[in-house]
N, C-alpha and C positions, 0 to 999 in steps of 0.2 A: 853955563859951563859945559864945556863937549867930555864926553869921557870915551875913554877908549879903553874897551874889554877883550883882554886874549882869551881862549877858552869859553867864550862865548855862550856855548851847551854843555859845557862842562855841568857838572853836579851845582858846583860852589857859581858857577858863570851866572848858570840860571836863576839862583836863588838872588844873587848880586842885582842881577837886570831887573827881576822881581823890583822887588823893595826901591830900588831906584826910583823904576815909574812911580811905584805907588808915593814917594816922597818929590813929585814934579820933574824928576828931571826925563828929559826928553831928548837931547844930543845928545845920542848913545851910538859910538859904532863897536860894531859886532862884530871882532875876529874871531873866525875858525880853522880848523884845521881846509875845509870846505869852499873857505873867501879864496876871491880871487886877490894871488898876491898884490898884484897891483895897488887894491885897496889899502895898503898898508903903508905907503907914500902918501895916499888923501889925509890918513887916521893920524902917524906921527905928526904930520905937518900941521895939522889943526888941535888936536888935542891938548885941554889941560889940564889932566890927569889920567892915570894909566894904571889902571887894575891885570897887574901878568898874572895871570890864572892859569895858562897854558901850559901843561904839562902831560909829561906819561909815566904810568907806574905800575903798569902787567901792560908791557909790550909784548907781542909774538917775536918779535925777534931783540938782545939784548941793545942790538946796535941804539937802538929806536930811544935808548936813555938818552944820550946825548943827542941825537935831532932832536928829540922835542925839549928836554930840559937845559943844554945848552945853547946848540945853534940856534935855536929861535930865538933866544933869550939874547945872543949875540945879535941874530938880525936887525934885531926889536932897536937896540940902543946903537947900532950904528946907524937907523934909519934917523932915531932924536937928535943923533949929534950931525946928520948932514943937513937936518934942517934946524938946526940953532933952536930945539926947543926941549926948553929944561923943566917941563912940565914934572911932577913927581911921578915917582912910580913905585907902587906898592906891588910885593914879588912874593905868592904864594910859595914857601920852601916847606919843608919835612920835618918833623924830629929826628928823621932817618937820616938826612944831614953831618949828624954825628957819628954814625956807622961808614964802616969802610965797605958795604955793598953795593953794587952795579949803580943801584938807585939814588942812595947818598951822596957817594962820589958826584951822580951827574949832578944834583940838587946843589951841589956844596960848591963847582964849578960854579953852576950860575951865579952862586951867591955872590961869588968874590968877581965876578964879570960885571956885576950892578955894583959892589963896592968899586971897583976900581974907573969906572965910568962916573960915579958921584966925587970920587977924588979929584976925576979931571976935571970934569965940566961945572961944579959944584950945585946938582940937580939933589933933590932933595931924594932917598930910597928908603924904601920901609920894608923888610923883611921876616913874615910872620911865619916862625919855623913851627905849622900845625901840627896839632895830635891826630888820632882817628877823628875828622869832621864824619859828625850823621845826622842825619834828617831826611828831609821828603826829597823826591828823583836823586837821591842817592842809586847807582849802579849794585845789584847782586856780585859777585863774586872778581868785582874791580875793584870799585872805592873803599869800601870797610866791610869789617865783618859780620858787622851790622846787621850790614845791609843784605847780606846773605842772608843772616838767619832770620831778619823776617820775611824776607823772600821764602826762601823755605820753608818754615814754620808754619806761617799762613798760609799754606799749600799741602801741609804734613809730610812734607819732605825730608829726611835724616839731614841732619848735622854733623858734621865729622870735628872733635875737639881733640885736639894730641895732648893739651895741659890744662887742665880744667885752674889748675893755680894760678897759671898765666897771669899776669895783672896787667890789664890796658890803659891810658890815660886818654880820655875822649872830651871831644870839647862838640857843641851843638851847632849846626847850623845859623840859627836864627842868632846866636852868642856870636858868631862868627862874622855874619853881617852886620852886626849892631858897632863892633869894632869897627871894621870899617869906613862905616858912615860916619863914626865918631873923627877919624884921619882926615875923612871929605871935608869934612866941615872946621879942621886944624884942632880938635881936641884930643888928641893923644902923642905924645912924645916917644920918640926911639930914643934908644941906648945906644949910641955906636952902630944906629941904621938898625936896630935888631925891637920889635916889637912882639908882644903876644900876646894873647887873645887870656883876658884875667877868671873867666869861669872856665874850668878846667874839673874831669872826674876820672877817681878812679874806683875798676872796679878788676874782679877776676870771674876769667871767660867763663869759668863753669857758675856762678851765680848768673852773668850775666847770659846766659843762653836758659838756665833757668826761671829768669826773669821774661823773656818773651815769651815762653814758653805757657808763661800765666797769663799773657795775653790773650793767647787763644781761648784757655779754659773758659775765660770772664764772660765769654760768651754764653756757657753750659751753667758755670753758677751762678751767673749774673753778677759775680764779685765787680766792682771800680777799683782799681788800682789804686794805692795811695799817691795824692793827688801832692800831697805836700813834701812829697820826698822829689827835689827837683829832675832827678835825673830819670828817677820812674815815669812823673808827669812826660820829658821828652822824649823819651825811648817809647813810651806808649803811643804819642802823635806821631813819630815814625813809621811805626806797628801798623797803624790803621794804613798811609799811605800806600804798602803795598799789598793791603787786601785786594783777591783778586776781582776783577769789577762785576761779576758776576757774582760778590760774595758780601755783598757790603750789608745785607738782612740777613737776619738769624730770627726763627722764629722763638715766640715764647708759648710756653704749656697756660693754657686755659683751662681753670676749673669751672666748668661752665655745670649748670644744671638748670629745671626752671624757672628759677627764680632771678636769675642771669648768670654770671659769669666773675671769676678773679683771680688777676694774672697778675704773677710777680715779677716787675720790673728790673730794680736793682738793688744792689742786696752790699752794704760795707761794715765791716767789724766795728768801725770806729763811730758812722754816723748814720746806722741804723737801716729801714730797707723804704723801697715806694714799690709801692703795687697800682691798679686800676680794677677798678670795682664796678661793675655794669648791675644794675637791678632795672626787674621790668617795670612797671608800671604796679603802683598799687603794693610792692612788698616792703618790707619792715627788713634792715639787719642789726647787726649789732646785739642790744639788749644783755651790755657784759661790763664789765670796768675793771682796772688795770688797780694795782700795787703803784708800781713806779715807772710800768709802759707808757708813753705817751705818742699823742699823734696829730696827725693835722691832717685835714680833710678839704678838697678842694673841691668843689663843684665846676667842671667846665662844659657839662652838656645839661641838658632836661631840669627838671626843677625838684627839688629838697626839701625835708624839713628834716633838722638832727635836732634832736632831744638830749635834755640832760635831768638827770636828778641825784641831789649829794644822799648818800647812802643812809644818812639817818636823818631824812628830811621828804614830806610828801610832795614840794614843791618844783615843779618839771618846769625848765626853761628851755627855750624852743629858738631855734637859726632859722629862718627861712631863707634857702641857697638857691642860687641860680646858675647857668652857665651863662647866661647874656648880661653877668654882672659878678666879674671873679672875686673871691673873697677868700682868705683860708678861717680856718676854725679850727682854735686849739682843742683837743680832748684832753682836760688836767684828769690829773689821778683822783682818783678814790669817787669821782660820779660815773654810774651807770650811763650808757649812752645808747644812741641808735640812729638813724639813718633812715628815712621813710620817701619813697618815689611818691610825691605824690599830683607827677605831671602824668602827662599822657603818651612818651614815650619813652627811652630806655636814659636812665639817671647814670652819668658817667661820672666817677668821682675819682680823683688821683690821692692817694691815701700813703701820708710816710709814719714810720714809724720809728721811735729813737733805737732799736734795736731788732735784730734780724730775731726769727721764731725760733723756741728753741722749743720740741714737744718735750722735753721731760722739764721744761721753767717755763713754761706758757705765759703764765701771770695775767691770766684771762678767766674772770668767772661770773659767769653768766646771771643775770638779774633783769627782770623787766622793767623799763623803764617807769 
């Protein structure tokens, strides 16, 4: 199958051409604003299916709505009808469609340009009037406002919000492409040529600025965002995309001393915290047990022995751990435990626990194995 992409480098072009390859296909032409027109005779003419992606929406000058959102959009489908090719064509449109602004207006022209070119020719047209799309190479202070504020954010740049009530309806990238692909392949129906994209959120500006916002921090507390709240999950894989590339490490505080070293990893209200635990050679930790704290203990460097004994019992059962052979190891409650290096370099142990420390609930008290 050939397809033919307007917008090319677009935010949505890219992510489009993406996902394609990675799904085989491989006859893909690339219109941009950049192609030499000519190309657009080879593309109509062979094409059999047609992603219009091409558009503008913070032009410099107002004119620029209609060249990019109409007359291309005109070009596009007189070049299909002089070559007798009724390939479909699905036509990125707006919510803003519905509004009588510069933008709408031009958006809502196109529309009825592909409807009335499907009446003639009877080409099949799919018209997906989008919300705020965001995700990864999303544009700052073009495409959404997103995309600004992690741009910003991640930068510690102010934000400027005029309605923190404001309420946006945003649909994801990745949701966006998945539709799509779904039309490629004929599993989605239009209404009257009118399709949409079915995960859709909403949220208002002033939470959702306050929400990236905790992006950054998660760095300083080590908090993970809640991973099960869908929108959090892709607002935060946006987040990361425009760290600046010189910012993608954050260091962590080391409690080192010498006996080694233990640093707190990551840290979630709901499912508890992971640290990394360095001992040198030859020391002993631990020697405490928990109420209702529990833990798992990983070995993936040097060599281990963890110790157990039930609190009213003399009987010590013993793990021998390795890093050249991973294993975890639950620590249940109410047994004293310990940790003992007893390789001959530095024992590194990745250590989670069901809950973050709290010094006035510890629930840690000390006992020798």
């Amino acid at each position: 199958m050939k397809i033919l992409v307007t917008g090319a480098k677009g935010f949505i072009g890219k992510n489009l051409i993406a996902e394609l390859k990675n799904k085989g296909f491989t006859d893909i032409f690339e219109y941009t604003r950049e192609s030499d027109p000519s190309l657009l005779d080879q593309y109509t003419k062979e094409c059999d299916f047609v992603f219009h992606l091409a558009g503008v929406n913070r032009p410099k000058n107002e004119k620029e709505f209609l060249e990019g959102n109409y007359h291309l959009t005109d070009h596009l489908l007189k070049k299909l009808k002089q070559y007798e090719n009724k390939a479909p064509v699905l036509f990125t449109s707006s919510i803003q469609a519905e509004q009588e602004n510069l933008y709408g207006k031009s958006k809502r022209v196109a529309e009825n340009l592909l409807l009335e070119y499907s009446s003639k020719t009877g080409a099949e047209v799919y018209i997906y009037r989008l919300a705020n799309v965001f995700g990864k190479w999303s544009k700052p202070n073009y495409n959404t406002v997103i995309a600004t504020f992690c741009h910003n954010i991640s930068r510690n740049i102010d934000i400027q919000i005029s309605n923190p009530e404001a309420e946006l309806t945003l649909c994801y990238i990745d949701d966006v492409i998945d539709e799509f692909l779904k039309l490629l392949a004929g599993r989605v129906h239009a209404q009257d040529h009118f399709c949409a994209i079915p995960i859709t959120y909403k949220v208002k500006l002033g939470k959702l600025a306050e929400l990236i916002k905790s992006f950054r921090e998660s760095r300083k507390n080590l908090t993970i965002p809640n991973m099960e709240d869908a929108l959090t999950k892709k607002l935060y894989s946006t987040y990361l995309s425009f760290l600046p590339e010189k910012e993608f490490s954050y260091h962590l505080k080391m409690n080192a001393d010498h006996r080694g070293a233990f640093t707190e990893f990551l840290r979630t209200p709901e499912r508890g915290q992971i640290s990394v635990n360095i001992s040198k050679p030859g020391i002993t930790k631990g020697n405490h047990w928990h109420h209702t704290k529990n833990e798992k203990f990983l070995v993936v460097s040097g060599e281990g022995l963890i110790r157990f004994r039930k609190l009213d019992s003399h009987e010590i059962i013993e793990y021998r751990v390795s890093g050249e052979k991973l294993e975890v190891v639950d620590v249940p409650t109410g047994y004293t435990h310990s940790i003992v290096n007893v390789g001959d370099r530095d024992l590194v142990t990745v250590m989670w626990v069901n809950e973050c420390f709290e010094p006035d609930k510890p629930d840690t008290y000390f006992q020798e194995v």
